[in-house]
C-alpha positions as CSV (number, residue, x, y, z in Angstrom):
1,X,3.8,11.6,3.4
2,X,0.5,12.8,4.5
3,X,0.9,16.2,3.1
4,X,1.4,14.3,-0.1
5,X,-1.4,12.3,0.1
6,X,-3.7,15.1,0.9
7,X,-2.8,17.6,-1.7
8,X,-1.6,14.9,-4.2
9,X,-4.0,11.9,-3.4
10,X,-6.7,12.6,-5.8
11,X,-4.2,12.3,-9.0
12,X,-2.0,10.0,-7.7
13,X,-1.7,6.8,-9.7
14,X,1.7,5.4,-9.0
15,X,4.0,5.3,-5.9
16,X,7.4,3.9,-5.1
17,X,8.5,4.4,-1.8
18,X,11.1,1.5,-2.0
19,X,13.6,1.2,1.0
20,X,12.2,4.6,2.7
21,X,12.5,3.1,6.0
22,X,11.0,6.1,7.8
23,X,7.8,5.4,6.4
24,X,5.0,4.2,8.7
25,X,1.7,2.4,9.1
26,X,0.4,5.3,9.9
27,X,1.9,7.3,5.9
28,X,0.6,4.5,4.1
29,X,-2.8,4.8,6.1
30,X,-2.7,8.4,4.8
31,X,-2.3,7.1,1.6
32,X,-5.6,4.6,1.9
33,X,-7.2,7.2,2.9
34,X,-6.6,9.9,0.7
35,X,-5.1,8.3,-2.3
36,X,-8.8,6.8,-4.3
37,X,-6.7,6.6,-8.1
38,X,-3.9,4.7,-6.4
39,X,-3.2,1.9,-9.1
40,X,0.5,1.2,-8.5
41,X,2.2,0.8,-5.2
42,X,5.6,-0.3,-4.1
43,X,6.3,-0.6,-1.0
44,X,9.6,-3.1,-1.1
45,X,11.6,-2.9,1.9
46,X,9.8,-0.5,3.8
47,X,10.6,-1.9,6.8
48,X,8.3,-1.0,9.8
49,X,5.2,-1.9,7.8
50,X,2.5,-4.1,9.2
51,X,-0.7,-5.9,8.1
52,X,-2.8,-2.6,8.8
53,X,-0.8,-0.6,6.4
54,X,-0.9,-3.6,3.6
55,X,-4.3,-4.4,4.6
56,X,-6.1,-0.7,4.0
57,X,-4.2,0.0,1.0
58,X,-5.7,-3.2,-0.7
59,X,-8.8,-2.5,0.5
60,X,-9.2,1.2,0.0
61,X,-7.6,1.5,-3.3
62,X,-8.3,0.1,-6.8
63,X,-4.9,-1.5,-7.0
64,X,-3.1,-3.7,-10.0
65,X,0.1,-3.7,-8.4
66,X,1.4,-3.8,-4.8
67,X,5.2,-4.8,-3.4
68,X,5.7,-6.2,-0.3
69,X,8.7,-7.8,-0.9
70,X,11.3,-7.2,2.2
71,X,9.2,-6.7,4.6
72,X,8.7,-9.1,7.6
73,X,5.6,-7.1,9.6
74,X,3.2,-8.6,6.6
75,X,1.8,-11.8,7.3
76,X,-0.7,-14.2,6.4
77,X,-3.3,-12.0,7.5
78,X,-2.4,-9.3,4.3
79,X,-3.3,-12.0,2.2
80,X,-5.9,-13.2,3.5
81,X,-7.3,-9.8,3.4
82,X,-6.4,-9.4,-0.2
83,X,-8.5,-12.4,-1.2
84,X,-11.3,-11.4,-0.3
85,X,-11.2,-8.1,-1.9
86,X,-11.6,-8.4,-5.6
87,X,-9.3,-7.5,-7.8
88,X,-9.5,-7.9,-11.9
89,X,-5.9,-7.0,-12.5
90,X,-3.8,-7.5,-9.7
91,X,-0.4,-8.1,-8.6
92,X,0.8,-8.7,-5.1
93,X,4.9,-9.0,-5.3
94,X,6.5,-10.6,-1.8
């Protein structure tokens, strides 16, 4: 997942990573990071997610949609986060 967001990040727009339970904070933090077109991103049922992973991706990238649904490591805190980043278009799924 890093290598992808490294060599990809620049033109990536949309990501579903749905159920890919191996994925971790620390992917979706390369994704934050390296992914600045990120628009679309669903993360349903990717398990070992937490707050940090939610929280830098809705901070870092100009998202319209994002999918937490399934996964119990996001809390109140994600949101939280999310609202006070502003966002024009935006969908947060849970």
């Amino acid at each position: 997942m890093v290598a992808l967001a490294r060599t990809a990040g620049a033109s990536l727009t949309l990501l579903d990573l749905t159920g890919l339970n191996d994925i971790t904070d620390a992917a979706v933090l390369a994704l934050a990071e390296h992914c600045p077109s990120l628009r679309h991103l669903i993360l349903s049922w990717v398990l070992l997610l937490t707050d940090a992973a939610a929280t830098a991706v809705a901070e870092r990238c100009p998202l319209e949609t994002l999918s937490l649904h399934g996964i119990r490591g996001v809390t109140m805190a994600t949101l939280d986060a999310m609202a006070e980043v502003r966002f024009d278009r935006f969908i947060c799924i849970l």
